[in-house]
N, CA, C and O of each residue as an XYZ file, in Angstrom:
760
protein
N     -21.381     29.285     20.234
C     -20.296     28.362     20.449
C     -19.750     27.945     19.086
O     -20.495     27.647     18.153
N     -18.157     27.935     18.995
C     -17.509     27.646     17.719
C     -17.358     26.352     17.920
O     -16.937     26.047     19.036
N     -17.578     25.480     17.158
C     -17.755     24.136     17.055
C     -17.048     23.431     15.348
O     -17.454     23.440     14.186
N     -15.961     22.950     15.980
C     -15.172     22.368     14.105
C     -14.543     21.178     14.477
O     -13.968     20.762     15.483
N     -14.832     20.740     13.330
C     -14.275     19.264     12.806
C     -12.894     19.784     11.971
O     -13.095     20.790     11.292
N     -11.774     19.335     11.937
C     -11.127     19.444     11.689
C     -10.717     18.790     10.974
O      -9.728     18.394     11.590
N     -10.691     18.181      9.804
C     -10.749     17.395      8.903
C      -9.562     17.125      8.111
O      -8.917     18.172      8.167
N      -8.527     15.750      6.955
C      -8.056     15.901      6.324
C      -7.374     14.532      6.992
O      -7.493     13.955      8.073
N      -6.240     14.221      5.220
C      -5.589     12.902      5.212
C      -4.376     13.053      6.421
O      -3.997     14.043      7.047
N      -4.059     11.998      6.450
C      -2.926     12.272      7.254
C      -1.656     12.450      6.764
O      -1.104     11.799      5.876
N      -1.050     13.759      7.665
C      -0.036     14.362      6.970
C      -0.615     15.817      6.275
O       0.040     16.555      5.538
N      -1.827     15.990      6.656
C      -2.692     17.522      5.520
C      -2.024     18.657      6.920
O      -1.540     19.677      6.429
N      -1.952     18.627      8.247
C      -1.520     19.747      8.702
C      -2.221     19.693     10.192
O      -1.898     20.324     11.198
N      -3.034     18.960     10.054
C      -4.169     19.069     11.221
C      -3.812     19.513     12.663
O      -4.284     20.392     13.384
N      -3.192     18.947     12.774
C      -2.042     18.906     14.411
C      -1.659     19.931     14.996
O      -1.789     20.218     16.186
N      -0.775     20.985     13.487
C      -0.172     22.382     13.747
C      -1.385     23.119     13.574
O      -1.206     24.205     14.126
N      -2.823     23.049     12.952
C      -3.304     24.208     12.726
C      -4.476     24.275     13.878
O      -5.098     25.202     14.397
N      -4.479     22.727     14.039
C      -5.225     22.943     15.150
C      -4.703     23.843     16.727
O      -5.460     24.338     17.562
N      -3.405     23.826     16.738
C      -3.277     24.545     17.188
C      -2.872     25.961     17.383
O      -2.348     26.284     18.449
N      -3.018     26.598     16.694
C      -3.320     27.790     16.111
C      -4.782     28.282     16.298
O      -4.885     29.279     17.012
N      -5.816     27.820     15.841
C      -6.959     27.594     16.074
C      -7.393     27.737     17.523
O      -7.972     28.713     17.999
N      -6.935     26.332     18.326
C      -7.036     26.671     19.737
C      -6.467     28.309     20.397
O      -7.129     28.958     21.207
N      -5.562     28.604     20.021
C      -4.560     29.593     20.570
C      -5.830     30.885     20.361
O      -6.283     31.577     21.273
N      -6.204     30.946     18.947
C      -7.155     32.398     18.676
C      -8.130     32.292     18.812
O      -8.790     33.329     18.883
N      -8.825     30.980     18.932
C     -10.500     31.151     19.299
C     -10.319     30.822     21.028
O     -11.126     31.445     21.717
N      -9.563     30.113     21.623
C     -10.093     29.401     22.980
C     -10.738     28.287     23.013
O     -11.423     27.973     23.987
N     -10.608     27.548     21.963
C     -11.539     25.791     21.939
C     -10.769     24.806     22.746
O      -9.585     24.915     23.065
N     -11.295     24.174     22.937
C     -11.192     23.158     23.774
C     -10.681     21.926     22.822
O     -11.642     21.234     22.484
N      -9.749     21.580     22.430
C      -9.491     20.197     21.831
C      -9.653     18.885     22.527
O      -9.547     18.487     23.687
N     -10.043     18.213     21.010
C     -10.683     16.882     21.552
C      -9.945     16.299     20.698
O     -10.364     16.215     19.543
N      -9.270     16.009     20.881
C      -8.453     14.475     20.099
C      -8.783     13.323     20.659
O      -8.408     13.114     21.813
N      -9.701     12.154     19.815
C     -10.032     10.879     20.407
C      -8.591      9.768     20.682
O      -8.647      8.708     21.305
N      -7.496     10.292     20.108
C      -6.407      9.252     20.698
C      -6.130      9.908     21.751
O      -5.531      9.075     22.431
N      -6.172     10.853     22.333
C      -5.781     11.034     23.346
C      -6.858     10.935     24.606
O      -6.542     10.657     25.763
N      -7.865     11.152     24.248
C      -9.047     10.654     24.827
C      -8.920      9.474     25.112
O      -8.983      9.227     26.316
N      -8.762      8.647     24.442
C      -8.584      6.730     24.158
C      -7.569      6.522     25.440
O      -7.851      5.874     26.447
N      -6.419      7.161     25.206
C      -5.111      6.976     26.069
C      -5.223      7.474     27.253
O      -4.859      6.712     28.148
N      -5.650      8.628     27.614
C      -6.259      9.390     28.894
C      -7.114      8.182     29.613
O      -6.649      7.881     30.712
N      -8.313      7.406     29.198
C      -8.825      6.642     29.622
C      -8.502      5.145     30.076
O      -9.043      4.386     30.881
N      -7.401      5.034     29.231
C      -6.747      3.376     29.090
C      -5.610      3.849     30.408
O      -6.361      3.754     31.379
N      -4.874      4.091     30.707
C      -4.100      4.464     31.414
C      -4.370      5.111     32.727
O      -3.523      5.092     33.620
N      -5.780      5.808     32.898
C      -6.237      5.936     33.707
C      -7.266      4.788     34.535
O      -7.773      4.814     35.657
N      -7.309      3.808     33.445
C      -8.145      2.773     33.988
C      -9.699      3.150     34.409
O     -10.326      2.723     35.379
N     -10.116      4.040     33.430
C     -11.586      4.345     33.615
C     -12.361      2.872     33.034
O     -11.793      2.009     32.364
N     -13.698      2.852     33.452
C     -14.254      1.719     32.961
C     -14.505      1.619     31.422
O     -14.430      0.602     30.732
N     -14.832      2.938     31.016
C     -14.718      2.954     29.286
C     -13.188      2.741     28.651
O     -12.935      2.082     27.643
N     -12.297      3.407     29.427
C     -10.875      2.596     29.347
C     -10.609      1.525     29.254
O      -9.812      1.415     28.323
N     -10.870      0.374     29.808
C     -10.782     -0.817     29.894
C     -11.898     -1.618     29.223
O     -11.732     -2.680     28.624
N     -12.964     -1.027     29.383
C     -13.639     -1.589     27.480
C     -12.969     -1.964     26.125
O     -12.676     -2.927     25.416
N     -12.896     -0.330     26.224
C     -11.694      0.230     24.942
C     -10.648     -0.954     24.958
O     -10.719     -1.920     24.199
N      -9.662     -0.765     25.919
C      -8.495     -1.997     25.799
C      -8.986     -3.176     25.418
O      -8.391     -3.826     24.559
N     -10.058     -3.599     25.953
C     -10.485     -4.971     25.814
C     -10.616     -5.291     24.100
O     -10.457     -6.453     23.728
N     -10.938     -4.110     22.999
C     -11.228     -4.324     22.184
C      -9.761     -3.867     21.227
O      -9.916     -4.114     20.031
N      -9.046     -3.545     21.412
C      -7.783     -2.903     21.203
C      -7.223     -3.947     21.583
O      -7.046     -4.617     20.566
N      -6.718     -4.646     22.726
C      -6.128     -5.421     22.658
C      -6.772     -7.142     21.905
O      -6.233     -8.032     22.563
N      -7.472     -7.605     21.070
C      -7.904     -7.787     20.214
C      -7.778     -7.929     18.767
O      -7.714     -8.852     17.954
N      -7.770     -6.926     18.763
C      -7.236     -6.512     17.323
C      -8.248     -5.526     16.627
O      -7.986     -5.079     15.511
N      -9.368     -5.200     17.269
C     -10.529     -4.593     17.203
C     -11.084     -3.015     16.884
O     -10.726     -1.979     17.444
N     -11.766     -3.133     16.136
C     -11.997     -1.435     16.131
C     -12.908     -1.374     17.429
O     -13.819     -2.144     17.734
N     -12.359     -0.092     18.225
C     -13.515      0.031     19.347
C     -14.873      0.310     19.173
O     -14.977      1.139     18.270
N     -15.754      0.052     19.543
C     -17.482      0.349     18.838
C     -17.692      1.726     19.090
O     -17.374      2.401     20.069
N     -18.273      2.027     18.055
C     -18.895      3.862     18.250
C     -19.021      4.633     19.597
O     -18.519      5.634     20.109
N     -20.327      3.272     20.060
C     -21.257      3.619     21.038
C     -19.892      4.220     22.440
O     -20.044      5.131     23.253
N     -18.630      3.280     22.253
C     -17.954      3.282     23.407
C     -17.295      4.840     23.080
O     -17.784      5.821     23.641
N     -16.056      4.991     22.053
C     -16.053      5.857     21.584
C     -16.859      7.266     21.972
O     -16.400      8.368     22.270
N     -17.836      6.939     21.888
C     -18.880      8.278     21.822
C     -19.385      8.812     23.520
O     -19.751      9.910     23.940
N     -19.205      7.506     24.180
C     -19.312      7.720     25.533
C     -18.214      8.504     26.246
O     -18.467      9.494     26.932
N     -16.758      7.936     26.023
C     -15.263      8.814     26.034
C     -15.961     10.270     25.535
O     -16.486     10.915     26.443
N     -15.994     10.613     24.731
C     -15.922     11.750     23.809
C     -17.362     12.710     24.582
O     -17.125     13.881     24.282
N     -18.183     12.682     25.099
C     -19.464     12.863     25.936
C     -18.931     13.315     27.167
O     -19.222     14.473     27.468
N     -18.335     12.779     27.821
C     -17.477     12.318     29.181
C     -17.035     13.806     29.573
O     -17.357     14.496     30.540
N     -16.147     14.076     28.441
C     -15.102     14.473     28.065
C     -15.553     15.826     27.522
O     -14.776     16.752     27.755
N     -16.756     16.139     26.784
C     -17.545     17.731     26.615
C     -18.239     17.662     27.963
O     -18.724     18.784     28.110
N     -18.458     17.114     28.746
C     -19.214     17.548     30.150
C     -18.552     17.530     31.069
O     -18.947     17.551     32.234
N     -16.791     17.467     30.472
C     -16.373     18.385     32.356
C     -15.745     19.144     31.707
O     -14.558     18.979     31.986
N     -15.958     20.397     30.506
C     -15.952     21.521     30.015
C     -17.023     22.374     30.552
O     -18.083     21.981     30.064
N     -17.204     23.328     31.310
C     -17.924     24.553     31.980
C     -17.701     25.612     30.632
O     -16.568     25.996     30.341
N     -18.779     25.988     29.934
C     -18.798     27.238     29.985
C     -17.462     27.236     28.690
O     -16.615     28.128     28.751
N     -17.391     26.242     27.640
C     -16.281     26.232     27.003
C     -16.870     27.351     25.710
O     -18.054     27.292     25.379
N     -15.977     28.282     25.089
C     -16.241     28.870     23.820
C     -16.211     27.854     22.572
O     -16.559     28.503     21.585
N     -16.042     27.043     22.359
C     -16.303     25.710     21.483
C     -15.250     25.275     21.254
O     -14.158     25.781     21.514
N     -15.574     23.910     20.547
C     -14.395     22.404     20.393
C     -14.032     22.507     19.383
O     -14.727     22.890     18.442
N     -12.547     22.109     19.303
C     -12.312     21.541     17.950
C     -12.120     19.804     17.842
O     -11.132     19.172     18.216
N     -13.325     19.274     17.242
C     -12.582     17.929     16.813
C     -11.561     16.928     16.208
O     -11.981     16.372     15.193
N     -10.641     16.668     16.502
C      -9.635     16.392     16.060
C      -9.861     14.564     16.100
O     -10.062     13.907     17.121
N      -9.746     13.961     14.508
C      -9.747     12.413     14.851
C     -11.215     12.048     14.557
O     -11.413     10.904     14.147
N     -12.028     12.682     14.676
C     -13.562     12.219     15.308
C     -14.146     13.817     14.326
O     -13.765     14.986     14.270
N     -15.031     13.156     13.810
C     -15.995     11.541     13.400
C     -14.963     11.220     12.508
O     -14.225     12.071     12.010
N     -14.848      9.344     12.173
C     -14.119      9.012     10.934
C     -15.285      8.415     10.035
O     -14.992      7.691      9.084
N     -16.659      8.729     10.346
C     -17.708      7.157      9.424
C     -19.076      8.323      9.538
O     -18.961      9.329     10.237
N     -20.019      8.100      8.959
C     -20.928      9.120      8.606
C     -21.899      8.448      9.921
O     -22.906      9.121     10.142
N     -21.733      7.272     10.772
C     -22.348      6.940     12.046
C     -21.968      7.826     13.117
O     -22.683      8.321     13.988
N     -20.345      7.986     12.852
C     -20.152      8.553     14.100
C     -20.339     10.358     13.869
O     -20.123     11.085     14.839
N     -20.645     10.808     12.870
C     -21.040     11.974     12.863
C     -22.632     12.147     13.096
O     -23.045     13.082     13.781
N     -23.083     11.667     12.789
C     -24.568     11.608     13.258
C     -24.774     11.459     14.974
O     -25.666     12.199     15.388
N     -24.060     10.581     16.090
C     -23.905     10.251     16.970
C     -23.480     11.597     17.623
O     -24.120     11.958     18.610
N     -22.134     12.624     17.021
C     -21.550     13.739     17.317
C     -22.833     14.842     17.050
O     -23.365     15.398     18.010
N     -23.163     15.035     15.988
C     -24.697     15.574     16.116
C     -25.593     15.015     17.668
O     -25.843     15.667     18.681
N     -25.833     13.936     17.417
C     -26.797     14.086     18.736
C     -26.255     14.279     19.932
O     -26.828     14.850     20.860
N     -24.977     13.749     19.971
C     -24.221     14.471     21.394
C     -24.489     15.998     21.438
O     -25.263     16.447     22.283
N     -23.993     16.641     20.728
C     -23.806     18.146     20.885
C     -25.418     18.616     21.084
O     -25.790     18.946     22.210
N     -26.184     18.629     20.157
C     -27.561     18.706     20.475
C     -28.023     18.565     22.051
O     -28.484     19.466     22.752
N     -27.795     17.285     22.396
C     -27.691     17.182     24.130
C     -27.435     17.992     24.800
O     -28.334     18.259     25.597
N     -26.489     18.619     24.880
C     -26.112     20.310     25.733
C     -26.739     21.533     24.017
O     -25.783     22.186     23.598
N     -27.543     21.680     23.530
C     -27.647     22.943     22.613
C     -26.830     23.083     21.801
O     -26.788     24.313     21.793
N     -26.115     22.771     21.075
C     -24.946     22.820     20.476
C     -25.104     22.131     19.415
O     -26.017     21.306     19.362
N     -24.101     22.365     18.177
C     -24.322     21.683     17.032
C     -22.916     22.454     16.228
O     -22.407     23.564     16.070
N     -22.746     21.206     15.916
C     -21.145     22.063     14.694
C     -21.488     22.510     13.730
O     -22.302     22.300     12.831
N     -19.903     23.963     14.338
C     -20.598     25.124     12.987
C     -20.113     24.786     11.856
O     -20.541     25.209     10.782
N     -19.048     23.885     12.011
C     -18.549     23.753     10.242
C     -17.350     22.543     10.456
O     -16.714     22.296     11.480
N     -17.273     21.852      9.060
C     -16.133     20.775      8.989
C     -15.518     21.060      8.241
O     -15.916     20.783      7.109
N     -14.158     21.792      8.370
C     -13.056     22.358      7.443
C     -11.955     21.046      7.429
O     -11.521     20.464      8.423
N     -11.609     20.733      5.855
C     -10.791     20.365      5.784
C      -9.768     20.997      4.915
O      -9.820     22.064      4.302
N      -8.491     19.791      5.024
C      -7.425     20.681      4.666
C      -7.122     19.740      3.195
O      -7.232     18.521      3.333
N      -6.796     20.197      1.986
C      -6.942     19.142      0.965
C      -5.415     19.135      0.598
O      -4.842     20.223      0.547
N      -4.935     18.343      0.420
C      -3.682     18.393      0.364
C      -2.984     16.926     -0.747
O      -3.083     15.813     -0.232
N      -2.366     16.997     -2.104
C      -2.154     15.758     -3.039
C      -1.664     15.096     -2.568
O      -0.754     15.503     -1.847
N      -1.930     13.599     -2.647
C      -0.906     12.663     -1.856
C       0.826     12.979     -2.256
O       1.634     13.226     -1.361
N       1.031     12.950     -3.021
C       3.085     13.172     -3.143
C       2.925     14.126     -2.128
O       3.448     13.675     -1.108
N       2.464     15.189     -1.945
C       2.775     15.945     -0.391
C       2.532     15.090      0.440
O       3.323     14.711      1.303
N       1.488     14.721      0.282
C       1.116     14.144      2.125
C       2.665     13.223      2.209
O       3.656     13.512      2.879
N       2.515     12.348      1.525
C       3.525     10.923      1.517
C       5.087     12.082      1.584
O       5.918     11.849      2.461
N       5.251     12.913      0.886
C       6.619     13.534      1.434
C       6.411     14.506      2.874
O       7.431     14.931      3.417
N       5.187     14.802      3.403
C       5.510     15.177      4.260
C       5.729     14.245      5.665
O       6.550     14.591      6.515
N       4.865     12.976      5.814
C       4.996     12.185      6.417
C       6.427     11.481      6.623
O       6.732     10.925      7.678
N       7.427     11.580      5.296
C       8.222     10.954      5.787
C       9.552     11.982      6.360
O      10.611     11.547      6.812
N       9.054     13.944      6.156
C       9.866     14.223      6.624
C       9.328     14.236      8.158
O      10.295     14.348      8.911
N       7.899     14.146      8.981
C       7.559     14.147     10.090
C       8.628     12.863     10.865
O       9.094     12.876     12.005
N       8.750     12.066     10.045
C       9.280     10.381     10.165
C      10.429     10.760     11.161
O      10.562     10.340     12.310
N      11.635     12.085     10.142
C      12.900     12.112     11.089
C      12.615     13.435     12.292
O      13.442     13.822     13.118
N      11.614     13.813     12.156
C      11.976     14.655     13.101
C      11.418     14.411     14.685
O      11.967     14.583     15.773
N       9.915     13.874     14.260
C       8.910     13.139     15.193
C       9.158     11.763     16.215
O       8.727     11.437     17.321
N      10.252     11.046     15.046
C      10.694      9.775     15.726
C       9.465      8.624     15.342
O       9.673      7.419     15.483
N       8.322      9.104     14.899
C       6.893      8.315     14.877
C       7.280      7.072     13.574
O       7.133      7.501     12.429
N       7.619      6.017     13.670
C       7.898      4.996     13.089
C       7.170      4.663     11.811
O       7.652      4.350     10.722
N       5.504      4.840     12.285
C       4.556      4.532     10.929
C       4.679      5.583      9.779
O       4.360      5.506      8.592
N       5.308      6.706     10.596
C       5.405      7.603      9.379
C       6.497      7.726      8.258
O       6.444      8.407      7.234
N       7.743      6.700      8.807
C       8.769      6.154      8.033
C       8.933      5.057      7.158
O      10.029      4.547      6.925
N       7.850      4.681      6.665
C       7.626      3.169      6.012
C       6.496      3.995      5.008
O       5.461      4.575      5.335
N       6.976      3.853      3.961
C       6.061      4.002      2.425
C       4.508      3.009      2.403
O       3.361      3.334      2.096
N       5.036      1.824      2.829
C       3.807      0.735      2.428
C       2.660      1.284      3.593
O       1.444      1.272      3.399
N       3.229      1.691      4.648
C       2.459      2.199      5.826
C       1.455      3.769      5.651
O       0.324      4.119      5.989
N       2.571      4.371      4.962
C       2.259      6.010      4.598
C       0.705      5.764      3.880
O      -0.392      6.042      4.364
N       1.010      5.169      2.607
C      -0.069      4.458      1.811
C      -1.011      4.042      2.074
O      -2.103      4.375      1.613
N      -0.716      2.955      3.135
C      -2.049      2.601      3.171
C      -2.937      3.426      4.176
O      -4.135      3.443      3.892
N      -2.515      4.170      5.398
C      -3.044      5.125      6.056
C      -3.481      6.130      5.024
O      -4.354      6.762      5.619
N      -3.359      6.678      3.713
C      -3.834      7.916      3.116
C      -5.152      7.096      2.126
O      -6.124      7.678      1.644
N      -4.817      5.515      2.004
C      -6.001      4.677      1.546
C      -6.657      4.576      2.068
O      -7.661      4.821      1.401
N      -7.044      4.212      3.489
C      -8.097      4.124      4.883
C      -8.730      5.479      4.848
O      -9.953      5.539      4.981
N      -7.977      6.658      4.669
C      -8.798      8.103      4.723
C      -9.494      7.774      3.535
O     -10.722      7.775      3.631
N      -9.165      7.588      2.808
C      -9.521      8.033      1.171
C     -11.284      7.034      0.928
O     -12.334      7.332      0.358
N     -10.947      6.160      1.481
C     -12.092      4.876      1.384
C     -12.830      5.009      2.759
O     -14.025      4.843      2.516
N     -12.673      5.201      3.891
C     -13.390      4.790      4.883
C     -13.814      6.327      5.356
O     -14.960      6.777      5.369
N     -12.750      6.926      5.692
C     -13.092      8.303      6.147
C     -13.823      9.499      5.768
O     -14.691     10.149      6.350
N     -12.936      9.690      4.030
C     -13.465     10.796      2.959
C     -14.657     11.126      3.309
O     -14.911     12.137      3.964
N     -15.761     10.044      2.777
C     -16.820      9.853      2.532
C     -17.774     11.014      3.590
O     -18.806     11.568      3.211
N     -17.111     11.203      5.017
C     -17.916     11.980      6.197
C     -18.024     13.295      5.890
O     -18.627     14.077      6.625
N     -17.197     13.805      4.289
C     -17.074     15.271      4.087
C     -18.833     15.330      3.396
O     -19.517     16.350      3.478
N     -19.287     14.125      2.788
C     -21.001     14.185      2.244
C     -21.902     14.791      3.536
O     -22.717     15.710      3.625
N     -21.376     13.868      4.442
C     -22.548     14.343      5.743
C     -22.468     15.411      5.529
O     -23.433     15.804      4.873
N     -21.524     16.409      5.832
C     -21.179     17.608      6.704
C     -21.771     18.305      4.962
O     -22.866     18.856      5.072
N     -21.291     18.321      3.745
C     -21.801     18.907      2.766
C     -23.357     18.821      2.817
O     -23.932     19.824      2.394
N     -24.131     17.807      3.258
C     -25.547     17.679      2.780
C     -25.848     19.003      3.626
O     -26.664     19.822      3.202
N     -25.203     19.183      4.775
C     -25.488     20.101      5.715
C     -25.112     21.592      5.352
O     -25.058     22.551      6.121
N     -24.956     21.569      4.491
C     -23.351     22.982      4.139
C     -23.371     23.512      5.138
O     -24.026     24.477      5.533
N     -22.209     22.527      5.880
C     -21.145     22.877      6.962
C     -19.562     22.802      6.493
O     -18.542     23.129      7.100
N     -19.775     22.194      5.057
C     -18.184     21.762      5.087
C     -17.816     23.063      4.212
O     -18.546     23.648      3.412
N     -16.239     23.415      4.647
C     -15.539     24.241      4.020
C     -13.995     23.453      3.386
O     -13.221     23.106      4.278
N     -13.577     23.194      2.040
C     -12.323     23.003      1.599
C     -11.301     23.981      1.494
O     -11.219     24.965      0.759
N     -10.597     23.569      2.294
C      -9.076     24.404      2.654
C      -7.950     24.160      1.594
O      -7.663     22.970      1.464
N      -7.282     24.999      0.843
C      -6.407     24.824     -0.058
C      -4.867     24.468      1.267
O      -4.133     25.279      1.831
N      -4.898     23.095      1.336
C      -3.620     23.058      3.188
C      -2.359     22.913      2.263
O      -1.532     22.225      2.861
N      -1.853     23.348      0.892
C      -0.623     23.899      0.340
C       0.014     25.410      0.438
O      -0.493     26.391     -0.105
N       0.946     25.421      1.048
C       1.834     26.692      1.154
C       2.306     26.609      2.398
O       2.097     25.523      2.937
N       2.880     27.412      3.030
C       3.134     27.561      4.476
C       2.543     27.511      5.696
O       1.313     27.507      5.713
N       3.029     27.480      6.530
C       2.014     27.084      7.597
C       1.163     28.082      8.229
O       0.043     27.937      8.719
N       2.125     29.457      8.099
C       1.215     30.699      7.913
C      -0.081     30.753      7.238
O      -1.194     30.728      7.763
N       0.202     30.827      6.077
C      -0.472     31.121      4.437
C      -2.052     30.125      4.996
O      -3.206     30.550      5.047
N      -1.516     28.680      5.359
C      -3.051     27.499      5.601
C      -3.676     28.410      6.926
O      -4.783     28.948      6.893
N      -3.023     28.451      7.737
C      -3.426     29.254      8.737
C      -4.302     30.520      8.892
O      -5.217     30.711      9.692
N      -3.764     31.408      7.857
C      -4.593     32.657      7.407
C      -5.992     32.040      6.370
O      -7.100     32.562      6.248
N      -5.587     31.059      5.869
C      -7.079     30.748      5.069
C      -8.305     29.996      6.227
O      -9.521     29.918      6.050
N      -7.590     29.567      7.277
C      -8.593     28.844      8.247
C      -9.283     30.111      9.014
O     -10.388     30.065      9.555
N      -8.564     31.065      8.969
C      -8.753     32.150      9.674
C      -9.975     33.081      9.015
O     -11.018     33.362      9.606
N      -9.757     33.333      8.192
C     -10.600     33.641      6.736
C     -11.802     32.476      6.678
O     -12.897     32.877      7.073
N     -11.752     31.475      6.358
C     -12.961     30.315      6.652
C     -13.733     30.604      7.946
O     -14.924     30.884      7.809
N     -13.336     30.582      8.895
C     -13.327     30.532      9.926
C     -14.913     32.209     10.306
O     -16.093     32.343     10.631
N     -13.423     33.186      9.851
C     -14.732     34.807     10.287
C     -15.677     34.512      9.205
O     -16.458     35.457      9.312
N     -16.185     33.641      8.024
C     -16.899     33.864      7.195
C     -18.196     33.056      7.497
O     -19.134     33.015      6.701
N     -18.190     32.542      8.461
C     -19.163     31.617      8.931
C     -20.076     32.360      9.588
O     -21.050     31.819     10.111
């Protein structure tokens, strides 16, 4: 089972290559906002946890998080592996993603990220801004501080996955081809 974390600041590519990825292996994507939203809207009971702490002002707790995300690999039959998208952001919740997967046999084969200088990220975000319509991505002070939250809170989960050498660094400059063929290349070398 192919099993990846999909890693990188926001604005590195993640979105488009993940799907690409999906398209040639057959993984199953897991994006935890959409997980989050699938549940809130559906009014599942971890849904309405979640809200409870969201509406708040709250980061949702791991444990809940991790229950969504569990939920969510066990009404997959028979999947050729996940890509994580979003998840883990904290070296807790990768440890937690370890013991999930372990639970069904499983264990991720690798955490590729995409490395990309902030003046890209921050110019690509604000050309996502006009085309996407996505508001946070049109405000500089916003751009910023979202590539500061990766940089300080998130980064740090590329140690886990290195202590493990699972992690692979992706050069995510050039075309969308060009990142694509190097994930591809990362990817058969495993």
């Amino acid at each position: 089972m192919l099993n990846i974390v999909l890693f990188g600041p926001p604005g590195a590519g993640k979105g488009t290559q993940s799907e690409r990825l999906i398209d040639k292996y057959g993984l199953v994507h897991l994006s935890t906002g959409d997980i989050f939203r699938a549940n809130i809207k559906g009014e599942t009971d971890l849904g309405i946890l979640a809200k409870s702490f969201m509406d708040n002002g709250q980061l949702v707790p791991d444990e809940v998080t991790i229950n969504m995300l569990k939920a969510e690999v066990l009404n997959h039959r028979d999947p050729k592996g996940f890509i994580f998208d979003g998840f883990p952001r904290t070296n807790a919740q990768a440890a937690a993603l370890d013991e999930l997967l372990s639970e069904i046999n499983t264990s991720i084969t690798s955490m590729i990220s995409l490395d990309v200088q902030e003046d890209e990220l921050r110019e690509r975000l604000a050309n996502r801004a006009k085309t996407s319509g996505r508001p946070d991505d049109a405000n500089p002070a916003v751009i910023q501080n979202r590539i500061d939250v990766y940089k300080n809170e998130t980064a740090p989960v590329i140690d886990y996955y290195s202590a493990q050498n699972k992690w692979i660094k992706i050069d995510g400059l050039g075309t969308i081809q060009d990142i694509t063929n190097r994930l591809f290349d990362a990817i058969a070398s495993l």
